[in-house]
C-alpha positions as CSV (number, residue, x, y, z in Angstrom):
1,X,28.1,64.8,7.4
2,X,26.3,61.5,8.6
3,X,23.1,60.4,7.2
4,X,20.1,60.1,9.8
5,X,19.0,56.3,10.5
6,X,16.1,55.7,9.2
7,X,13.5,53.8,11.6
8,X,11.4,51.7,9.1
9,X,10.9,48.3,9.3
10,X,12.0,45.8,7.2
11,X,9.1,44.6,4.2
12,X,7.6,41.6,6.1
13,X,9.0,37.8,4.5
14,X,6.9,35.9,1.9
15,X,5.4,32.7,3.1
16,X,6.2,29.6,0.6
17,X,3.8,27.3,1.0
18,X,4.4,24.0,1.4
19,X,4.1,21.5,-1.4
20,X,1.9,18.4,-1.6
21,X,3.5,15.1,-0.6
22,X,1.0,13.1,-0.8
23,X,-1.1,12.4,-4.0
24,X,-3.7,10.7,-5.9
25,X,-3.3,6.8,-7.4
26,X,-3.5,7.1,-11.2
27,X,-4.6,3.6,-11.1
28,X,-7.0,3.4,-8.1
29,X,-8.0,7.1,-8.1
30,X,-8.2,7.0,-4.7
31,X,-7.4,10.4,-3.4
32,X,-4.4,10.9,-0.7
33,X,-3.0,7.5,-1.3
34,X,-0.1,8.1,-3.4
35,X,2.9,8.6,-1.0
36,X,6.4,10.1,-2.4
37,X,10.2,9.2,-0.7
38,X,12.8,10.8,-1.4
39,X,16.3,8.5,-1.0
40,X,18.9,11.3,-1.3
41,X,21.8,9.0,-0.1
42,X,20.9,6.5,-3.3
43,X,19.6,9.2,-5.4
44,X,16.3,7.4,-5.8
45,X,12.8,8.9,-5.2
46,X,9.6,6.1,-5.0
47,X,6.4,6.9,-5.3
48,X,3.4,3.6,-4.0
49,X,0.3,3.9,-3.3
50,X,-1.1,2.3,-0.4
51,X,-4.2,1.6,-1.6
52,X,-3.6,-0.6,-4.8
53,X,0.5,-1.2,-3.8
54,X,1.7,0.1,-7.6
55,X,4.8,1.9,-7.3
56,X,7.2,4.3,-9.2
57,X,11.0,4.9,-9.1
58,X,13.2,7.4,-10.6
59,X,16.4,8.8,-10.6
60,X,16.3,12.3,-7.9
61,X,18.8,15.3,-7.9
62,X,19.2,17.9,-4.5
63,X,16.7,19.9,-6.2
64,X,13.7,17.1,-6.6
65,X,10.8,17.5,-5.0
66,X,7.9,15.0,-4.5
67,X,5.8,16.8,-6.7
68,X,8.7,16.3,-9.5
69,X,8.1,12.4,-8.9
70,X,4.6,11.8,-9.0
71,X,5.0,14.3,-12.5
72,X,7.6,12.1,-13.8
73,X,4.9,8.8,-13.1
74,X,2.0,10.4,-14.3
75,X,3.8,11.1,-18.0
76,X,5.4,7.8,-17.7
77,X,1.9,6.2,-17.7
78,X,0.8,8.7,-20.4
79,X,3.5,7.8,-22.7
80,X,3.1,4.1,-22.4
81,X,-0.7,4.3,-22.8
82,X,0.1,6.3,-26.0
83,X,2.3,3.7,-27.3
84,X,-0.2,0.9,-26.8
85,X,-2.4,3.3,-28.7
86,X,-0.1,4.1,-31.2
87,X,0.0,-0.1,-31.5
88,X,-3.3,-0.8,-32.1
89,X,-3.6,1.1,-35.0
């Protein structure tokens, strides 16, 4: 005996949302003008500002996203503010 075919509708798909790409200047703290590349055939991704021209590059795998960048500048300026600190003393 067959089974009747049920006429419900698939559960509608999730939406990602998008992530940022552009971000703000540690340095400048001007908002928006921090902008991150991606370079997948070099495997490097650069984060400049536009504003104060400071940039940032790292080392990118297929699964890097801007955000990861800007994260990776952001501790790199924490850490070497923390060893100035750490210098001082």
């Amino acid at each position: 005996m067959g089974k009747r075919k049920s006429r419900a509708k698939p559960p509608p798909k999730k939406k990602t949302e998008k992530l940022d790409t552009v971000f703000c200047c540690p340095f400048c703290n001007h908002g928006s003008s921090v902008e991150c590349r991606i370079d997948m055939k070099n495997l490097i991704g650069e984060a400049s500002c536009g504003i104060c021209q400071e940039s940032f590059s790292t080392t990118v795998t297929a699964l890097t996203e801007p955000i990861d960048i800007y994260s990776e500048w952001i501790d790199e300026c924490e850490r070497v503010n923390n060893v100035d600190d750490d210098d001082d003393s």
